[in-house]
Backbone as JSON, one array per atom type, in Angstrom:
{
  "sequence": "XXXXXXXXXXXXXXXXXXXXXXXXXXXXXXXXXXXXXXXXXXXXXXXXXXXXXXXXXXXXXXXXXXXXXXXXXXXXXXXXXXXXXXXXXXXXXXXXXXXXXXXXXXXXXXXXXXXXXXXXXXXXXXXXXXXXXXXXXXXXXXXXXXXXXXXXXXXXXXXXXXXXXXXXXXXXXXXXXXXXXXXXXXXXXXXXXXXXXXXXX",
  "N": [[22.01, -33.94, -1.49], [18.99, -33.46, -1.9], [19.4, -30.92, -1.75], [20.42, -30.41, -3.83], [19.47, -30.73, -5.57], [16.87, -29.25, -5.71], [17.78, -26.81, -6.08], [18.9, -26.84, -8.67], [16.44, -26.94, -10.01], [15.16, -24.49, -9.79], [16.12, -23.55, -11.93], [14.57, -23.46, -14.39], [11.76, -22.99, -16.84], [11.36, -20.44, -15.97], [13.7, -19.79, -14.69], [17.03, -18.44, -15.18], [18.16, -20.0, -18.06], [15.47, -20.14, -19.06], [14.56, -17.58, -18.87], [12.31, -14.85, -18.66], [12.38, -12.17, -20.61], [12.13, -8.71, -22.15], [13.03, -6.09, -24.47], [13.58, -2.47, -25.41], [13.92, 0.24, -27.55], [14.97, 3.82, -27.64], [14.91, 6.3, -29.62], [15.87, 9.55, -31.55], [14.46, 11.41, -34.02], [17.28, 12.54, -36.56], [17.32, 15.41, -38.18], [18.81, 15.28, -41.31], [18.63, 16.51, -43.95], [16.85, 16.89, -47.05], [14.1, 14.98, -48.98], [13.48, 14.66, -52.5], [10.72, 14.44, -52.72], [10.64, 16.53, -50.78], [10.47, 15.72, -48.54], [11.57, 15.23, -44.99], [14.2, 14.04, -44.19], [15.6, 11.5, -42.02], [17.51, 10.92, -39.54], [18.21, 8.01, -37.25], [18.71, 8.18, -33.9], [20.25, 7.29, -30.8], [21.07, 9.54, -28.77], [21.17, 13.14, -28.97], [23.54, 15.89, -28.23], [24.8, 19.04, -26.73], [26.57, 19.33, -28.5], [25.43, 18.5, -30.91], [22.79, 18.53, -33.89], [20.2, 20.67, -32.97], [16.86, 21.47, -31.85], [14.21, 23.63, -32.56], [12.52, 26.32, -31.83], [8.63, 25.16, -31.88], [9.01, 23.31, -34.01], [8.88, 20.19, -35.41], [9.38, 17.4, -34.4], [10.64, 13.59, -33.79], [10.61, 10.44, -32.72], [11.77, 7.16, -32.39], [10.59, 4.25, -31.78], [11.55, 1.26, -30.59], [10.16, -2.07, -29.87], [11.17, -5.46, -28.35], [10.85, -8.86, -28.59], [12.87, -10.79, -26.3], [12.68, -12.74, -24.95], [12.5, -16.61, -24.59], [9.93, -17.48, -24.7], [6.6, -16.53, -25.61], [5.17, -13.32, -24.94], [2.38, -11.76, -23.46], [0.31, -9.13, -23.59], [1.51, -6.74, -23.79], [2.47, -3.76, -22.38], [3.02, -0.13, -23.63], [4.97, 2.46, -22.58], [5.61, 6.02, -23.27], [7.24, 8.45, -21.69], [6.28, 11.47, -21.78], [8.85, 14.73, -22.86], [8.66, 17.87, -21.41], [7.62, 21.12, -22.47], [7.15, 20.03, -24.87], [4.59, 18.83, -27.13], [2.54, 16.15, -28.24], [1.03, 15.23, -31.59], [1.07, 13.5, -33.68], [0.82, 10.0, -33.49], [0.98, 6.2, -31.93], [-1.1, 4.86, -30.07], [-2.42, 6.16, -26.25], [-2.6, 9.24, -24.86], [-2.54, 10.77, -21.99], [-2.63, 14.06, -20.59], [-2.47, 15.58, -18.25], [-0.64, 13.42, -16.71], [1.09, 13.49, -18.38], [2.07, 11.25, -20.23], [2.21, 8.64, -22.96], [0.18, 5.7, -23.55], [0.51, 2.53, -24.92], [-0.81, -0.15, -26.06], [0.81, -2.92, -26.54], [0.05, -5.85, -27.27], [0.5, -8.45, -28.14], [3.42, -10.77, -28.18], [5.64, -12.6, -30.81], [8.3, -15.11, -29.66], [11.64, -13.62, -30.49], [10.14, -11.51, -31.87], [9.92, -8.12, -33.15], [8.6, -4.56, -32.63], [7.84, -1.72, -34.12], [7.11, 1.75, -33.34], [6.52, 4.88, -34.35], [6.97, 8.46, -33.26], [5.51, 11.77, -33.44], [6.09, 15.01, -32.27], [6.08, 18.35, -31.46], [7.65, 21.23, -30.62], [7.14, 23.77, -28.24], [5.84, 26.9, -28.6], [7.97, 30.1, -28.98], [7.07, 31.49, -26.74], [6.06, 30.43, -24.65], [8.11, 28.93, -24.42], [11.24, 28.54, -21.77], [11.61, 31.26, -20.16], [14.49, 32.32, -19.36], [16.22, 30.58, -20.54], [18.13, 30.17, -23.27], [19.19, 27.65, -24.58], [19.1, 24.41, -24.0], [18.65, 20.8, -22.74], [16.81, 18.13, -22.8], [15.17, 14.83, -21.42], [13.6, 12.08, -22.88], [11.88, 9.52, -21.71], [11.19, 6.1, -21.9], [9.34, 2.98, -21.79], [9.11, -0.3, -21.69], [6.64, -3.69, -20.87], [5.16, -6.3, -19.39], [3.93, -8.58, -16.86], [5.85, -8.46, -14.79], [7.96, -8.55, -16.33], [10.65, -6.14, -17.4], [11.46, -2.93, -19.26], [13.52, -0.47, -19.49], [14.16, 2.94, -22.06], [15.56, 5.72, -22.47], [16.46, 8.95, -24.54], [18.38, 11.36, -25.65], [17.61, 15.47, -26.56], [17.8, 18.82, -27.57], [17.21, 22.16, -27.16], [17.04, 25.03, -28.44], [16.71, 28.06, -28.67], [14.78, 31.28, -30.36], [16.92, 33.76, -31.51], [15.74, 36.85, -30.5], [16.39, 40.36, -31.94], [17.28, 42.85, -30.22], [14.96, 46.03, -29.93], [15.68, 49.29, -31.97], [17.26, 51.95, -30.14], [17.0, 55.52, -29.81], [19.38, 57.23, -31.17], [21.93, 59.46, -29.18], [23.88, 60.79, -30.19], [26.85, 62.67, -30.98], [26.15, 64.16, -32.91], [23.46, 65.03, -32.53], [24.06, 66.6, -30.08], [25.11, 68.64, -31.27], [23.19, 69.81, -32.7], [21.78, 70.47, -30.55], [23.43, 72.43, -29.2], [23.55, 74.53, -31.55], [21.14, 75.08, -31.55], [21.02, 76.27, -29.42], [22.85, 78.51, -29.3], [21.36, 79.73, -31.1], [19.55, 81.31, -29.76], [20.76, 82.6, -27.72], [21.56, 84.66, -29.15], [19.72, 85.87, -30.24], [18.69, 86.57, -28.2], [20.66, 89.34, -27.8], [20.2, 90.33, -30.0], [17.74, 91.63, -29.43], [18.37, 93.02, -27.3], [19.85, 95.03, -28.12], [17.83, 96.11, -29.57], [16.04, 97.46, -27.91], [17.63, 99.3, -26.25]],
  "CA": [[21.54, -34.17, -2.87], [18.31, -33.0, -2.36], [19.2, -29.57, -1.43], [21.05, -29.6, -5.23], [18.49, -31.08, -6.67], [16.39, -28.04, -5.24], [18.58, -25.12, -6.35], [18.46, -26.75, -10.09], [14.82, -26.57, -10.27], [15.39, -22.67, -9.75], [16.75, -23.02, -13.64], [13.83, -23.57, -15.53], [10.88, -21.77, -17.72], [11.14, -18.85, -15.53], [15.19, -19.21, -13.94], [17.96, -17.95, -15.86], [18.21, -20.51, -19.25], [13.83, -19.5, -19.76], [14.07, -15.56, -18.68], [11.23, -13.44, -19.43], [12.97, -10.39, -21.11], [11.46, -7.73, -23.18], [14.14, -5.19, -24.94], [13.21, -1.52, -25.54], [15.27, 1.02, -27.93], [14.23, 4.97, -28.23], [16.05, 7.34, -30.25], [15.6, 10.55, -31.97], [14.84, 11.47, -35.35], [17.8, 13.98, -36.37], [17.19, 15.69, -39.57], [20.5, 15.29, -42.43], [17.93, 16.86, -45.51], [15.13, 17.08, -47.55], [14.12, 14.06, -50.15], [13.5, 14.85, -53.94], [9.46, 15.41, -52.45], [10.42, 17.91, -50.09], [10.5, 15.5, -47.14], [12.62, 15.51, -44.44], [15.03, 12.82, -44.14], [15.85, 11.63, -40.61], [18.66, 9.52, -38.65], [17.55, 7.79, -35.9], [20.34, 8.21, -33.35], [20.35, 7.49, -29.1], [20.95, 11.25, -27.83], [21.8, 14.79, -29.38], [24.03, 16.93, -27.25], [24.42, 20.99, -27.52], [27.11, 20.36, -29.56], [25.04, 18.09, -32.36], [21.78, 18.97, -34.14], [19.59, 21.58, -31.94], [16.01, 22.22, -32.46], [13.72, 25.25, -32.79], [10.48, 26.95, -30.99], [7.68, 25.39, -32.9], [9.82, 22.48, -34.93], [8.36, 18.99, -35.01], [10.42, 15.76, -33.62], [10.08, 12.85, -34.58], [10.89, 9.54, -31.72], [11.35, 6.01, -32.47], [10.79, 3.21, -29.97], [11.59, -0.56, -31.0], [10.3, -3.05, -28.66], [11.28, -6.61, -29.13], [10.99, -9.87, -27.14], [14.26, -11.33, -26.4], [11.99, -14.3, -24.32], [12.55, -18.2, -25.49], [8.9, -17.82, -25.08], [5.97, -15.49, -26.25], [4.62, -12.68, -24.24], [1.38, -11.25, -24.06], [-0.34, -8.15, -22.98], [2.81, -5.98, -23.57], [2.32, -2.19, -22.16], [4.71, 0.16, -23.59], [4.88, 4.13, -21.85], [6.29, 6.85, -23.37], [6.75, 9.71, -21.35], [6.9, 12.99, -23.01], [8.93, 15.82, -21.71], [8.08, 19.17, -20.68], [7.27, 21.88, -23.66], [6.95, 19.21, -26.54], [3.33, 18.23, -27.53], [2.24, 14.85, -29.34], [0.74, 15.56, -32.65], [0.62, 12.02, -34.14], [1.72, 8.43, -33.16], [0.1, 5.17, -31.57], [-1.76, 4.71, -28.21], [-3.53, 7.49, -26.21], [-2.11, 10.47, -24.24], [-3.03, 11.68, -21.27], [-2.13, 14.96, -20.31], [-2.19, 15.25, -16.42], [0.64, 12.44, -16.94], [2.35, 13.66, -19.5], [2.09, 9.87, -20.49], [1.35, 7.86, -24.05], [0.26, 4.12, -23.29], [0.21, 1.86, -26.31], [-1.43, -1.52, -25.49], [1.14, -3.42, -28.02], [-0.55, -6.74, -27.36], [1.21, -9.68, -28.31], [4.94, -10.98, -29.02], [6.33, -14.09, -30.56], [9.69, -15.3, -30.06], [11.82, -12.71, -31.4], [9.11, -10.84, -32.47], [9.8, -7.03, -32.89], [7.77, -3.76, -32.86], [8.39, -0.52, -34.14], [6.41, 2.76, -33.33], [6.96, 6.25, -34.28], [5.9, 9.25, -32.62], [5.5, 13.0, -34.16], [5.8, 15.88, -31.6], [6.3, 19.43, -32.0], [8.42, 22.32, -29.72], [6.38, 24.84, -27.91], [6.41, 28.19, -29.3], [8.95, 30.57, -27.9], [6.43, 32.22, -25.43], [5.62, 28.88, -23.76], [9.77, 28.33, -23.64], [11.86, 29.05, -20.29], [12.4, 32.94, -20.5], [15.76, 32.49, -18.92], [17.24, 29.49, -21.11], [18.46, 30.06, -24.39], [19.38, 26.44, -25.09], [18.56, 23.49, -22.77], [18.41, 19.78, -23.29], [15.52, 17.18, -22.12], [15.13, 13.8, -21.95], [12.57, 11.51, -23.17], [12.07, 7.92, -21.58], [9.97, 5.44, -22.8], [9.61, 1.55, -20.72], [8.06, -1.81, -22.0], [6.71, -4.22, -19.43], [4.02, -7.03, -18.95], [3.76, -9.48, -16.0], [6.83, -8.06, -14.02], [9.17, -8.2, -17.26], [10.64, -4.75, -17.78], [13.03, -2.6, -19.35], [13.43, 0.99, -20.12], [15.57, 3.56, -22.29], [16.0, 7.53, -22.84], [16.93, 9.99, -25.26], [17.99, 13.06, -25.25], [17.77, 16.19, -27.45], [18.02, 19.42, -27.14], [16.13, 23.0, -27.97], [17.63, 26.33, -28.77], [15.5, 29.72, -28.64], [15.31, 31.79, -31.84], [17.28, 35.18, -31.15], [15.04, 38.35, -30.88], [16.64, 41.19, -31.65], [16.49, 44.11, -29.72], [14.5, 47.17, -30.41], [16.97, 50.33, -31.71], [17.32, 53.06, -29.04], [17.34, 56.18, -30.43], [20.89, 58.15, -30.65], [21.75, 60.72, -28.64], [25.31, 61.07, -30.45], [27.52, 63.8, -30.87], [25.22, 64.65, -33.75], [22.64, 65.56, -31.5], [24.89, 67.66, -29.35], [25.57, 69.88, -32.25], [21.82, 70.87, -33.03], [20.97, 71.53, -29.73], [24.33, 73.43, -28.89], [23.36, 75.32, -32.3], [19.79, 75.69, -31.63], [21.05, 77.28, -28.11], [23.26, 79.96, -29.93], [20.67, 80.87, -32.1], [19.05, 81.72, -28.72], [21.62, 83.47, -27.14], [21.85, 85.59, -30.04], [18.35, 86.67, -30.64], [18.5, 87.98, -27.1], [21.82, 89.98, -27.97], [19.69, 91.42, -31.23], [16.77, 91.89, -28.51], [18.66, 94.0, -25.99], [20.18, 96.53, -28.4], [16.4, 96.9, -29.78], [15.45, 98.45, -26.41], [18.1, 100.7, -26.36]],
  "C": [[20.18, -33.55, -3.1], [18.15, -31.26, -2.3], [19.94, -29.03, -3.06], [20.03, -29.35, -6.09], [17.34, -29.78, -6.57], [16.52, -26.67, -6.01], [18.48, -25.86, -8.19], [17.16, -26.89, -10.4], [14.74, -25.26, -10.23], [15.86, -22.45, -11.75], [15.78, -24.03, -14.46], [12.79, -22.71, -16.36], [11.28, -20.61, -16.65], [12.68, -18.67, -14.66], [16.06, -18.8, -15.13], [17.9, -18.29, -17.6], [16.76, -20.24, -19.65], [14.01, -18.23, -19.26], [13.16, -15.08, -19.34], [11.74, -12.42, -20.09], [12.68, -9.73, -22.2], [12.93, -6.53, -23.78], [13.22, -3.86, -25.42], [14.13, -0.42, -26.14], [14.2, 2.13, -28.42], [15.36, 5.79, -28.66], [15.21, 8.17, -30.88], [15.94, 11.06, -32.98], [16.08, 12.57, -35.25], [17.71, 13.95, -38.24], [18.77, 16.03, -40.29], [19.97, 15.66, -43.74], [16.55, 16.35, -45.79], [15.35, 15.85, -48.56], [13.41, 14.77, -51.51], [12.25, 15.33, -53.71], [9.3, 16.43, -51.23], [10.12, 16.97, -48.51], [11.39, 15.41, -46.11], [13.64, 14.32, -43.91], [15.83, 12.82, -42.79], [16.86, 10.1, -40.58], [18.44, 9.52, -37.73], [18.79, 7.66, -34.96], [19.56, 8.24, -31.54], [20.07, 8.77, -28.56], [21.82, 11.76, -29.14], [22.23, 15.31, -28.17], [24.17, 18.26, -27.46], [25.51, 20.6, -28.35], [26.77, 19.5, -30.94], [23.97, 18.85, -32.74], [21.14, 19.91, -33.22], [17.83, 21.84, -32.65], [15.27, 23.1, -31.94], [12.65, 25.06, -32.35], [9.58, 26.5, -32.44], [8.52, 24.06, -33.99], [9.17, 21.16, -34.32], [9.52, 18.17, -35.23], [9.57, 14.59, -33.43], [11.08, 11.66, -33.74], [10.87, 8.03, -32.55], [11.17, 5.38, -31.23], [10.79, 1.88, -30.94], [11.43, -1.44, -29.78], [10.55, -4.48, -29.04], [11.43, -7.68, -28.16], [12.08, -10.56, -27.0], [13.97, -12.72, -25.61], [12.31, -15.54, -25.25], [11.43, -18.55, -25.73], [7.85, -16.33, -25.47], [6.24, -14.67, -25.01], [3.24, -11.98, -24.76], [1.26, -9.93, -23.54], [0.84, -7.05, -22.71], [2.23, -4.49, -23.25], [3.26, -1.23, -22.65], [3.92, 1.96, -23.11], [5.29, 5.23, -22.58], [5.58, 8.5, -22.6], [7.13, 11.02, -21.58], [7.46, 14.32, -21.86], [8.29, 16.65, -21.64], [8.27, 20.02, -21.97], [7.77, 21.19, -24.71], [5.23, 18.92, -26.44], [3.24, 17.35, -28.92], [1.24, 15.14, -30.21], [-0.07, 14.45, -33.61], [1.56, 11.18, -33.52], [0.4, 7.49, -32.68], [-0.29, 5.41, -30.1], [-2.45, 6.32, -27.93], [-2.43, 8.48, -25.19], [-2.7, 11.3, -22.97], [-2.46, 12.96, -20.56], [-2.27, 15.3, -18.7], [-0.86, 14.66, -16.62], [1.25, 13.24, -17.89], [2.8, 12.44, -20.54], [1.15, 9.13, -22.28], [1.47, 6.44, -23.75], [-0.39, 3.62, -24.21], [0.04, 0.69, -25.6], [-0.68, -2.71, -27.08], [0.98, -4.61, -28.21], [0.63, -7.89, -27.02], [2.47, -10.03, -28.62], [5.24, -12.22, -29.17], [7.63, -13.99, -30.28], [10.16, -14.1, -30.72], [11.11, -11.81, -32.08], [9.66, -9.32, -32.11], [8.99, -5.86, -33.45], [8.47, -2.32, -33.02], [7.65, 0.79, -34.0], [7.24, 4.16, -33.54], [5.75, 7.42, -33.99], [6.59, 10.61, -33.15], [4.81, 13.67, -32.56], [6.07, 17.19, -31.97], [6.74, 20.3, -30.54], [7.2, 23.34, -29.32], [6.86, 25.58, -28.68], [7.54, 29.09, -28.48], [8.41, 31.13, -27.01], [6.19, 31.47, -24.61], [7.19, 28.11, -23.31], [9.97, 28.98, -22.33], [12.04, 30.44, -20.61], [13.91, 33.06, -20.56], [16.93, 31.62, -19.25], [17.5, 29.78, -22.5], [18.72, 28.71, -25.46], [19.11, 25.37, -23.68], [18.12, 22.04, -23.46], [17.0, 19.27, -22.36], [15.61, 15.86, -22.51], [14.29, 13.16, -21.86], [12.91, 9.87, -22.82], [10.85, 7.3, -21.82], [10.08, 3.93, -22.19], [8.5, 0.68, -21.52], [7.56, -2.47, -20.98], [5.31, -5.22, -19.83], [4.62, -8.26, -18.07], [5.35, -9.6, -15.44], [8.32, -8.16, -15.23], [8.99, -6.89, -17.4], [12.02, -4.23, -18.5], [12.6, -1.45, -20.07], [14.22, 1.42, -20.93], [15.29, 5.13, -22.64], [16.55, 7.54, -23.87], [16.97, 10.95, -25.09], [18.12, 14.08, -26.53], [17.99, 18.0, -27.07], [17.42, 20.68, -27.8], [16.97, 24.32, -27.77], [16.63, 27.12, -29.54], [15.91, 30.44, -29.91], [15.6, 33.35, -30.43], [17.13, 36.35, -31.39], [16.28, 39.55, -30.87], [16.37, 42.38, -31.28], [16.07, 45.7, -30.11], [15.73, 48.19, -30.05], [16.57, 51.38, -30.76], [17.93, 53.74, -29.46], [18.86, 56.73, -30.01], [21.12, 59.12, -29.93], [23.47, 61.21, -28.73], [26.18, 62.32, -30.28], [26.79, 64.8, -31.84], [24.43, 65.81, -33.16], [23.14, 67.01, -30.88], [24.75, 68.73, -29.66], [24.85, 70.91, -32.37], [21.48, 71.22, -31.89], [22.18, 72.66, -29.08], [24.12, 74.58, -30.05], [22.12, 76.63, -32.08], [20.04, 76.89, -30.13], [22.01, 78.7, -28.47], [22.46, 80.64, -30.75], [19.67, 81.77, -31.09], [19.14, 82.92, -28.52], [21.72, 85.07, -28.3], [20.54, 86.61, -30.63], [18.01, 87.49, -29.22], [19.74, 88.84, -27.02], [20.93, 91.18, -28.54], [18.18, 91.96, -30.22], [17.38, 93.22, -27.8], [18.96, 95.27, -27.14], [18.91, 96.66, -29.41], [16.06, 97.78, -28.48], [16.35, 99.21, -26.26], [18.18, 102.07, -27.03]]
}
């Protein structure tokens, strides 16, 4: 009896029926149009794959993150991460950025009950000289984690970037055209040393 009585003391504020748990949702604006002032009207969606939306060298993206406490009780001192991929740069949003990391840490304080938070973050595509030389299209994914006092929980997105397509410089002809004038220009040759020789005779 007392070894039950034991194991139900394991189920209180902090066993199973009180859990600590924080919830974390990131997704990615995808643009579906412009609004009446010329802005750009976005659907926030999980992941893009190559064969949805795609964006461009130099095109700004646009992240949500929702954090929300799913605890029976508060939490405090919430940390949330987002870590940015590789040729995007942060533009605007909340918290600070350090570049070494690659890392934005928002200090989102406090949560009641149910309490949820929403941040959005504005980045922008390298240019195409700063893209992969050797990728034409290529996805990435962006994860982003909540967390204070060993509660945690992460989630990704993904999107994806497609290179604008230089075209290549023309190389002159060297057609049959060609051929013609210099097979012409070589009879007019041949022929001026014809009218040459029977001068000297």
């Amino acid at each position: 009896m007392l070894h039950i009585s034991c194991i139900n003391a394991q189920y209180g504020p902090y066993g199973p029926a009180g859990a600590l748990t924080i919830l974390i949702d990131k997704t990615v604006g995808k643009p579906i149009g412009q609004t009446k002032g010329g802005l750009v009207s976005l659907d926030y969606v999980d992941n893009l794959s190559v064969s949805d939306y795609k964006f461009r060298p130099g095109q700004e993206i646009f992240f949500q993150l929702k954090v929300k406490n799913t605890s029976g009780v508060s939490l405090s001192n919430v940390t949330v991460k987002d870590y940015v991929p590789s040729y995007l740069e942060p533009i605007e949003g909340p918290g600070s950025f350090d570049e070494g990391s690659r890392i934005i840490t928002i200090n989102a304080g406090n949560f009641a009950v149910d309490e949820e938070k929403v941040y959005v973050m504005k980045m922008k595509v390298f240019s195409q000289d700063k893209l992969p030389a050797d990728k034409g299209l290529f996805c990435l994914v962006n994860k982003a984690d909540a967390s204070t006092n060993g509660v945690y929980d992460d989630d990704t997105s993904q999107f994806c970037i497609e290179k604008e397509v230089i075209a290549a410089e023309k190389v002159p002809s060297a057609g049959p055209e060609m051929g013609v004038l210099i097979l012409a220009g070589e009879l007019t040759v041949l022929g001026l040393g014809v009218m040459l020789r029977k001068m000297t005779h």
